[in-house]
C-alpha positions as CSV (number, residue, x, y, z in Angstrom):
1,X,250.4,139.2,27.8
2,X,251.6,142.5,27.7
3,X,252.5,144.2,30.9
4,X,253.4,148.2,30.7
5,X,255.8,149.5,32.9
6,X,253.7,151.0,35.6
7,X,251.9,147.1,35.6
8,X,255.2,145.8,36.1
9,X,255.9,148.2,39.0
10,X,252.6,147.8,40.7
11,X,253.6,143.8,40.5
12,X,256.5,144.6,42.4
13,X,254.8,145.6,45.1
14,X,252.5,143.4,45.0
15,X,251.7,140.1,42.6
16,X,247.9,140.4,43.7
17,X,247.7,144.1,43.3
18,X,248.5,143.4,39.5
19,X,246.3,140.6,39.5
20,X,243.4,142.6,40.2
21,X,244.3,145.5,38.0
22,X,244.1,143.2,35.0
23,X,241.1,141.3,36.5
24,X,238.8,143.0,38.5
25,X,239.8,146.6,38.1
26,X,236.4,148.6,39.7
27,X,237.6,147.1,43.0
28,X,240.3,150.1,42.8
29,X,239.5,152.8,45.1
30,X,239.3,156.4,43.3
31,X,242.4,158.7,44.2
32,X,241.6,160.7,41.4
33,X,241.9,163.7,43.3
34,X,246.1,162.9,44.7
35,X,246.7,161.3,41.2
36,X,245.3,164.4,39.2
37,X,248.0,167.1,41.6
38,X,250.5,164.9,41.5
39,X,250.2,163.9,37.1
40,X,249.7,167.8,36.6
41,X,252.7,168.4,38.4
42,X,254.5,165.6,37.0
43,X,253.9,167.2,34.2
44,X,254.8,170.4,34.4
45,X,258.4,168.9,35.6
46,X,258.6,166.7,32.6
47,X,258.2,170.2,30.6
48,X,261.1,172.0,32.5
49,X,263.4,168.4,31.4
50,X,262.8,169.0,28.0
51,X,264.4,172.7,28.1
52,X,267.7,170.4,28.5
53,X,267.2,169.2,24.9
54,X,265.3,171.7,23.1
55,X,263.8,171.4,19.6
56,X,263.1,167.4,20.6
57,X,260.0,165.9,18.7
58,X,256.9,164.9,21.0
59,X,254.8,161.7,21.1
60,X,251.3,162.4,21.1
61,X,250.1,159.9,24.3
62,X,247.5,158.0,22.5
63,X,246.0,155.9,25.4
64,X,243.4,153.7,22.7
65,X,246.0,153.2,20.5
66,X,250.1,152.0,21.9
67,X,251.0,150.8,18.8
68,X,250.4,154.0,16.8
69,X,252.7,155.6,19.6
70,X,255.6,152.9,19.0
71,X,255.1,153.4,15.0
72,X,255.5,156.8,15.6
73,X,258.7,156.7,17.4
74,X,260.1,154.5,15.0
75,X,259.6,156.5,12.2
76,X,261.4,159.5,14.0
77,X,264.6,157.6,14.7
78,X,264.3,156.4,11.3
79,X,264.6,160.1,9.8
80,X,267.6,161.0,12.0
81,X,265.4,162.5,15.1
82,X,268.2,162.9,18.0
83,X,266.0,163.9,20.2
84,X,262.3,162.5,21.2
85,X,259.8,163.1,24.3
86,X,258.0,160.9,25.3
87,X,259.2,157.8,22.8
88,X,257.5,154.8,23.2
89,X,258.3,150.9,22.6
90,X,257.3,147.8,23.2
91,X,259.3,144.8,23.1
92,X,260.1,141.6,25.3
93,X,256.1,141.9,26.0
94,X,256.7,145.6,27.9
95,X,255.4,149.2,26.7
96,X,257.4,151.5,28.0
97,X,257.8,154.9,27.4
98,X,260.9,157.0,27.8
99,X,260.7,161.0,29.2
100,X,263.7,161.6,27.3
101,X,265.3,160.0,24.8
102,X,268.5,161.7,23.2
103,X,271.0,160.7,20.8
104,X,275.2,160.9,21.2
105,X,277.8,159.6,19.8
106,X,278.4,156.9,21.9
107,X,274.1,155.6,21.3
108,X,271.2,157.1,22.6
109,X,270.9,157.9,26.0
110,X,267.4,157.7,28.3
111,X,266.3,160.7,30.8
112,X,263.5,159.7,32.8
113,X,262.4,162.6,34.7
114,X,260.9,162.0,38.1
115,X,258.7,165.8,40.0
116,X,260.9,164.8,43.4
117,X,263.4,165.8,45.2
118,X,265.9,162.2,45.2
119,X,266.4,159.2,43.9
120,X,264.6,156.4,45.5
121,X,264.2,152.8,44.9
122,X,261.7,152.8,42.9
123,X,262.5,154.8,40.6
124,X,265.6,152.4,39.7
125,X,263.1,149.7,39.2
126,X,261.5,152.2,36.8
127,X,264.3,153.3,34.9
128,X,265.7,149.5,35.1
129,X,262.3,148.1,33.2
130,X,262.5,151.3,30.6
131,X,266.5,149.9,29.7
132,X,265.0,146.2,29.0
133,X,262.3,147.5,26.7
134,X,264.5,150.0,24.8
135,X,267.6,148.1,24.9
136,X,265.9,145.1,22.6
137,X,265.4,147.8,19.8
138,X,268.3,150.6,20.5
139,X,271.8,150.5,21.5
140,X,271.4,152.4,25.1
141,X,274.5,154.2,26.0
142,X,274.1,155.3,29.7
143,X,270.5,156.0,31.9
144,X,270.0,158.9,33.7
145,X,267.1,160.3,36.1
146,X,266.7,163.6,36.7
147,X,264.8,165.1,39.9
148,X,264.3,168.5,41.7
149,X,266.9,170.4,43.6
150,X,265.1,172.0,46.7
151,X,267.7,173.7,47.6
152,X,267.0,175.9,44.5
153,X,265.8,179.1,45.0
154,X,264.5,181.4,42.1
155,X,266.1,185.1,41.7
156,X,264.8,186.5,38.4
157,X,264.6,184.4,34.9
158,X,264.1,180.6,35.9
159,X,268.0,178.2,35.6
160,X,266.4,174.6,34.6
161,X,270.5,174.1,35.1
162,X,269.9,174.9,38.6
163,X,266.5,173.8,39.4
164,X,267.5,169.9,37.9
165,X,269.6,167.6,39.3
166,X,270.8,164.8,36.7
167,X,272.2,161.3,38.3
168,X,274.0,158.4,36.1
169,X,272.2,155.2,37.0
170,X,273.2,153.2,34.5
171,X,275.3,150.8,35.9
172,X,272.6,150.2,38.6
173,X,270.0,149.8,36.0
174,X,272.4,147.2,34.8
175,X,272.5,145.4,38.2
176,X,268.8,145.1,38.1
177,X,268.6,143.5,34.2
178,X,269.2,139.8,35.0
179,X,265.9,139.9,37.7
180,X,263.4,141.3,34.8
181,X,262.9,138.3,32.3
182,X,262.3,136.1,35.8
183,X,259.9,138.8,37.4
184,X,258.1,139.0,34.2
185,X,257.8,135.5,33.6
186,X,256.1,135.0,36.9
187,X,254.0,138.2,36.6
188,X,252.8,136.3,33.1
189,X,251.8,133.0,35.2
190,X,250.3,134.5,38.2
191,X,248.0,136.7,35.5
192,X,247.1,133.4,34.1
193,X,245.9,131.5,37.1
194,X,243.0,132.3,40.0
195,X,244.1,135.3,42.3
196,X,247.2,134.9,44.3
197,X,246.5,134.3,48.1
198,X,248.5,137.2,49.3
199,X,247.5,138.6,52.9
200,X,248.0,142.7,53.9
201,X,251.4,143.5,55.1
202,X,253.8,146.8,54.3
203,X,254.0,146.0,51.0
204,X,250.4,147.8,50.9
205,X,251.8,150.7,51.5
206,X,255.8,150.9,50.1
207,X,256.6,152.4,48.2
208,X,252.7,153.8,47.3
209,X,249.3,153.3,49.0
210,X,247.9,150.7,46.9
211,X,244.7,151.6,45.4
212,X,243.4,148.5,46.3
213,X,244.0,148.7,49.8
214,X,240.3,148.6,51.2
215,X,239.2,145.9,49.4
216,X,242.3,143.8,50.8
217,X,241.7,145.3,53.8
218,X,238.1,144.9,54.6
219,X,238.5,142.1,57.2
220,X,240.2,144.5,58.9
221,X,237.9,146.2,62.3
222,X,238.2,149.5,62.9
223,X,239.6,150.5,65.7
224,X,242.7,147.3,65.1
225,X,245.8,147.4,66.1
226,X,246.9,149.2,63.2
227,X,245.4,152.3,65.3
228,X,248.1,151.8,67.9
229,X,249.8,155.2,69.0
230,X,252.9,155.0,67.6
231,X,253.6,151.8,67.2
232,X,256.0,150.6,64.6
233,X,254.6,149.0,61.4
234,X,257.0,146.0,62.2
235,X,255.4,145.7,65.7
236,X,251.5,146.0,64.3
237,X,251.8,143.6,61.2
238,X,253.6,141.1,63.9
239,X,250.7,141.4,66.2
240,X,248.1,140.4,63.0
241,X,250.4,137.8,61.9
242,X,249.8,136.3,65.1
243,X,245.8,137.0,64.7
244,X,245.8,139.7,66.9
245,X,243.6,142.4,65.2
246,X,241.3,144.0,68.1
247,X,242.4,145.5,71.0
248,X,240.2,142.7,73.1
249,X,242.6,140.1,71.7
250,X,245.7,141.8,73.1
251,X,247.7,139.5,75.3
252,X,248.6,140.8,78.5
253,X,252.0,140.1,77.7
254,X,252.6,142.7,74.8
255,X,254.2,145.7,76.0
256,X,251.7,149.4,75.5
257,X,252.9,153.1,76.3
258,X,250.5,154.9,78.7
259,X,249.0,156.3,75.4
260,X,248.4,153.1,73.8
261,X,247.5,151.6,77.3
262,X,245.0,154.8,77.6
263,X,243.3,153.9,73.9
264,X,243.3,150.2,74.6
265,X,241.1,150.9,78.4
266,X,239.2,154.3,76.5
267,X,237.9,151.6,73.5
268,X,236.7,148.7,76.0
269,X,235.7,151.3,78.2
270,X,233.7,153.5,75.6
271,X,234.1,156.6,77.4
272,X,236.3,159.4,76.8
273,X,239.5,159.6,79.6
274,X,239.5,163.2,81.7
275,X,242.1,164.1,83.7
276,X,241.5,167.8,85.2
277,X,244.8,168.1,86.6
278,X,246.5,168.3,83.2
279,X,243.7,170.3,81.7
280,X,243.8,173.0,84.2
281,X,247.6,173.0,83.8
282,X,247.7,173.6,80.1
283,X,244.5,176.4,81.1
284,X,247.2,178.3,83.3
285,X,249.5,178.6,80.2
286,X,246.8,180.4,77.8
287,X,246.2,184.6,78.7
288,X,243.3,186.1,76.9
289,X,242.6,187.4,74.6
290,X,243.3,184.5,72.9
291,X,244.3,184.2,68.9
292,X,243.1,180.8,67.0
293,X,245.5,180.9,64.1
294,X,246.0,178.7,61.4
295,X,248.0,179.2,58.1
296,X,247.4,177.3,54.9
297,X,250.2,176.7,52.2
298,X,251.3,175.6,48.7
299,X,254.3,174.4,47.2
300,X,255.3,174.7,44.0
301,X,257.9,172.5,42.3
302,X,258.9,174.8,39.8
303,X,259.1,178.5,41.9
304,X,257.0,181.1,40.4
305,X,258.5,183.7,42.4
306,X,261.5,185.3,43.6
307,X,262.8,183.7,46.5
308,X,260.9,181.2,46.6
309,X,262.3,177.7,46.7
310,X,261.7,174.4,45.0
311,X,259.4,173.0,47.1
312,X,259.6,175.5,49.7
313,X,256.2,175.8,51.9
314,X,254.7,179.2,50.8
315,X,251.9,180.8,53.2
316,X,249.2,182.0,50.9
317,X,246.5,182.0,53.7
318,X,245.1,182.3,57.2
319,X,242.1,182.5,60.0
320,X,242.2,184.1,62.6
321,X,239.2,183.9,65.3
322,X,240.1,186.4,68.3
323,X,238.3,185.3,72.1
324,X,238.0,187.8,74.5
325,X,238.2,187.1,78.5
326,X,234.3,188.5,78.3
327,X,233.7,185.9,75.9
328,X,233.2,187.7,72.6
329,X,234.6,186.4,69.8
330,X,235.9,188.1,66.5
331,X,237.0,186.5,63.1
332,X,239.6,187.7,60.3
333,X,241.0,186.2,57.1
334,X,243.1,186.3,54.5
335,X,243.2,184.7,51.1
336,X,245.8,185.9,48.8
337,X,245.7,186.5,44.8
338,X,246.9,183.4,43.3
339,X,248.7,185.2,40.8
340,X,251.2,187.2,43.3
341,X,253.8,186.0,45.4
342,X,252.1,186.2,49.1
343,X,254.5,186.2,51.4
344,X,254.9,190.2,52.1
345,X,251.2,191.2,51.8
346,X,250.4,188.3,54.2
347,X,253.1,189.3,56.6
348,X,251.2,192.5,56.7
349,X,248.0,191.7,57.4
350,X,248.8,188.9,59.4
351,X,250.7,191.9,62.0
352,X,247.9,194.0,61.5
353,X,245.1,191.0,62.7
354,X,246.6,189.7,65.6
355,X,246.1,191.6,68.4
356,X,249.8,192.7,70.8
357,X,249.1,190.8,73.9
358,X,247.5,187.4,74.5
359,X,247.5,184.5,73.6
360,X,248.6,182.7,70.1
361,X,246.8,179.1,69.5
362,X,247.6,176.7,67.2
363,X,247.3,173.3,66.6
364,X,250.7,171.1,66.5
365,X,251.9,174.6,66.3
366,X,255.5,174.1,64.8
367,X,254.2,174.5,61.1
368,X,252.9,178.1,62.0
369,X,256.2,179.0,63.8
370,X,258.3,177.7,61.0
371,X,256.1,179.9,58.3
372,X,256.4,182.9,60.5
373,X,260.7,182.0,61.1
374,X,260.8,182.0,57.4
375,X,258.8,185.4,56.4
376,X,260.8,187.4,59.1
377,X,264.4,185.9,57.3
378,X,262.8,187.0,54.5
379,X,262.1,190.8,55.2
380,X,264.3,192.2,57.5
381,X,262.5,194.8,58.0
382,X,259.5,193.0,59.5
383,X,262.0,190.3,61.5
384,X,261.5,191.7,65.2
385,X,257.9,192.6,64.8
386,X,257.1,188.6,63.5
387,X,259.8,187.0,65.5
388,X,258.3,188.7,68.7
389,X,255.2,186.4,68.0
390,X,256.8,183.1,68.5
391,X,256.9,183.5,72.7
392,X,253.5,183.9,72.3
393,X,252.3,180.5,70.8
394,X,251.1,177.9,72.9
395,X,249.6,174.3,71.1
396,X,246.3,173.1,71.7
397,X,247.5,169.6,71.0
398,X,249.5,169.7,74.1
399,X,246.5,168.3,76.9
400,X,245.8,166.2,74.0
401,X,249.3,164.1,73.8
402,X,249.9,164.4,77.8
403,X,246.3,162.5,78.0
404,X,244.3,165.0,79.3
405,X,241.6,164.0,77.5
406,X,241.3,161.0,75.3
407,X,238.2,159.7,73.8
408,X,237.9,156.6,71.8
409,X,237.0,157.9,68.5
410,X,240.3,159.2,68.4
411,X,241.7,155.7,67.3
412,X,245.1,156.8,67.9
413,X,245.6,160.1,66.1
414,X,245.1,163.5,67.9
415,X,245.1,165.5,64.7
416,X,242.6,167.9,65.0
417,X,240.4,165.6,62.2
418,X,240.2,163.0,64.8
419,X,240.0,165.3,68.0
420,X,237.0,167.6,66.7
421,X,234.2,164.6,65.8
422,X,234.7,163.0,68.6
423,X,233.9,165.6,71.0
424,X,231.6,167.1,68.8
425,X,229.7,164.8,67.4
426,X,227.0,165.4,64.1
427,X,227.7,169.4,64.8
428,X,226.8,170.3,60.9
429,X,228.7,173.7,61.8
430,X,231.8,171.4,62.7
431,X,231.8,168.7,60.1
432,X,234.7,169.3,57.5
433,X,232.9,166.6,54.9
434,X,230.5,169.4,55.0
435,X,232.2,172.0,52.8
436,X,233.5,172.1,48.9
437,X,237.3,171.5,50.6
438,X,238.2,168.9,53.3
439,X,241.8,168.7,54.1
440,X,244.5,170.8,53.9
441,X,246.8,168.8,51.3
442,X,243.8,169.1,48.9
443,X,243.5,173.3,49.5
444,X,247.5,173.2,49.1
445,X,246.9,171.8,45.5
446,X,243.7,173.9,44.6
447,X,245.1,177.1,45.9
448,X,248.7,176.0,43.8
449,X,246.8,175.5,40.4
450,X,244.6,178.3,41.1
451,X,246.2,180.5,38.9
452,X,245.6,178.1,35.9
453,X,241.9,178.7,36.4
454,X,240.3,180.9,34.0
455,X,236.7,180.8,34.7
456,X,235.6,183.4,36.8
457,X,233.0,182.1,38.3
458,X,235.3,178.5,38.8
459,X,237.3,180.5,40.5
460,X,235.2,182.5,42.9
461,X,233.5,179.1,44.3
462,X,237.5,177.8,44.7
463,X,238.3,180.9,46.9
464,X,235.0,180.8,48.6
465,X,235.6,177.0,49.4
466,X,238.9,178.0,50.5
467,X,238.3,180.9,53.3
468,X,235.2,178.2,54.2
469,X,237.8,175.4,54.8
470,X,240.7,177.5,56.6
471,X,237.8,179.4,58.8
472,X,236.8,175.8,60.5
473,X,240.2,175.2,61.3
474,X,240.3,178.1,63.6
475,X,236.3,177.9,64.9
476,X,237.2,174.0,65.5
477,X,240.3,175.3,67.5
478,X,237.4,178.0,69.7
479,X,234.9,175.3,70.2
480,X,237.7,172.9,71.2
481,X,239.5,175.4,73.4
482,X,235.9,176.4,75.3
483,X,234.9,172.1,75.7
484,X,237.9,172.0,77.8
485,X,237.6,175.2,79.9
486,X,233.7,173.6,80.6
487,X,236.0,170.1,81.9
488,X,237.2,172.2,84.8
């Protein structure tokens, strides 16, 4: 049976995961939305690589049709090709497909380009596989894998010298060679028998979230012990090996934090936890008028703009909803033009919005405060004027950690997703599945691509979804703010 190299890698992680990707693949879950941002920028990466080898020849992915691919790359080394993207092979029952494969002296070397900013394990698993294939039909010299520098940062034409980093592997590809023919050999028998009887552990989630996670995971109740504040992975899996899954089957014995002691009495209980005493404390830090603020931002692998960074967070938008001691309440926005660096015109606007005195609120505040650090290192002249707006922050998470008010819908998490349904319950005007964009990592990658977009009108309902999105993070923060003013 033929395994590609992604199968193998998936069987890596997990034997049943593979064995269900053969066998019963609609049981995957869709992550067609993560998988598409992270491909495109894959992509776009793989691009940059080839500029390190220019005039290369291309294999055209042919997804119907692997062994028109291999011909294909056959025929090119045949005719004295010393450079190919994308080459393909399949031998020793494999198909894998090499990013980069370039010809020396010493035999042809294998670049396998990877949109990330190290090299991690899996990647040598990946690169080890690709050697096994190719080796059978070439004689590979060395293996190399080349990732993003984030310390990078653009100024003028783009250096793919700079932006690349390229590391020898090759004699821990070789390390890995004598496991291969054994893994494979099992992956072959376990695809031939009835499903393996593999139960959840951290292998569903190392090194990726399997896409087969809630179907292995469907026995699982929610809330489980898997909801545990802050308990280690080690600690929750040890508790479900022992067939400990609710928080009713807790032995008295196991050892909670006063937050996981808190969620544990708030579940049986069914009632949210209220202390006034910390409330009212975190009240007496807040001075009106007050400032919701949230920022959104993208990052780009490849920097489109001066100064920017590989990687580096870029602000490109924010809400701001302004609340009055007298209780009226204001809102401002900004959404920038995808095609222009943001930062300065941002910076502008944003001093411009915000009122001089009061209060600055944001949710787990450090990401705003480390956006606003960066834009005043990055114009000087607007450094006191941004940097005097730190002082001013306070986090609305804050009574929410020190257990001020815990309610059992949390299940653990006191991100503002989990905070704002549970105390505010089928509120149409506060439910996030509600609009055209849910989450912030998916309006990082919608606002990053934006500029790719040429449909007007595609566009237009992308920024309108966008301002719709950021503006609920800021009302969410108001409605939040005012349920626990009504608490004391």
């Amino acid at each position: 049976m033929l395994i590609s190299k992604s199968q193998y890698l998936r069987g890596l992680q997990c034997r049943k995961s593979l064995w269900l990707y053969k066998h019963k693949p609609a049981l995957r879950a869709s992550l067609m939305a993560q998988q598409a941002s992270l491909f495109d920028t894959g992509r776009r990466v793989g691009d940059c690589a080839k500029q390190l080898f220019p005039g290369g020849k291309e294999i055209e992915f042919l997804p119907d049709n692997f062994d028109g691919m291999v011909s294909e790359t056959a025929r090119l080394i045949a005719q004295g090709e010393d450079t190919i993207y994308e080459a393909a092979f399949k031998e020793k029952g494999v198909f894998a497909m090499a990013d980069i494969l370039h010809k020396t002296a010493a035999g042809w070397d294998i670049y396998e380009v990877k949109a990330s900013t190290s090299v991690k394990p899996v990647y040598l698993n990946d690169a080890a596989i690709q050697y096994y294939s190719l080796a059978s039909a070439l004689h590979i010299n060395r293996v190399f894998i080349v990732h993003i520098n984030n310390k990078y940062e653009r100024l003028g034409a783009l250096d793919i010298q700079q932006l690349l980093v390229i590391n020898d592997v090759t004699d821990k590809v070789l390390k890995r060679q004598s496991d291969i023919a054994n893994n494979l050999a099992a992956m072959t028998d376990m695809l031939a028998s009835d499903e393996p009887a593999i139960d959840i552990g951290p292998h569903c989630s190392d090194p990726h979230d399997c896409d087969f996670k809630p179907h292995c995971w469907q026995h699982v109740p929610s809330p489980s012990v898997f909801n545990l504040y802050r308990m280690s992975g080690k600690d929750k899996f040890a508790l479900y090996q022992r067939g400990v899954m609710t928080y009713q089957d807790l032995p008295e014995q196991v050892r909670l934090n006063d937050t996981q002691q808190l969620q544990v009495e708030s579940a049986r209980s069914g009632e949210p936890v209220i202390n006034q005493r910390i409330i009212q404390g975190f009240l007496k830090t807040v001075s009106y008028p007050i400032s919701f603020f949230d920022f959104e931002s993208f990052q780009d692998a490849i920097p489109r703009f001066d100064r920017q960074r590989a990687f580096g967070q870029m602000p490109f938008q924010y809400s701001l909803h302004v609340l009055t001691v007298s209780g009226e309440l204001t809102h401002a926005e900004y959404l920038a033009d995808e095609h222009q660096d943001p930062r300065r015109e941002l910076a502008e606007r944003m001093l411009a919005d915000l009122p001089t005195t009061g209060s600055i609120m944001a949710f787990n505040q450090s990401f705003e405060i480390s956006r606003i650090k960066e834009l005043a290192a990055l114009f000087p002249d607007l450094n006191d004027a941004l940097l005097a707006l730190v002082p001013r922050f306070v986090d609305l998470i804050v009574p929410f950690r020190q257990l001020g008010y815990y309610h059992p819908d949390f299940n653990g998490s006191f991100s503002i997703k989990s905070v704002l349904p549970a105390m505010f319950p089928n509120d149409p005007e506060l439910d996030y599945k509600q609009l055209g964009i849910q989450d912030g990592g998916t309006a990082m990658d919608t606002f990053a691509n934006l500029h790719l977009v040429t449909d007007d009108r595609e566009r237009a309902i992308i920024r309108r979804d966008l301002l719709a999105y950021c503006c609920l993070d800021t009302l969410a923060m108001v409605k939040i703010w005012q349920k626990l003013e009504s608490l004391c």
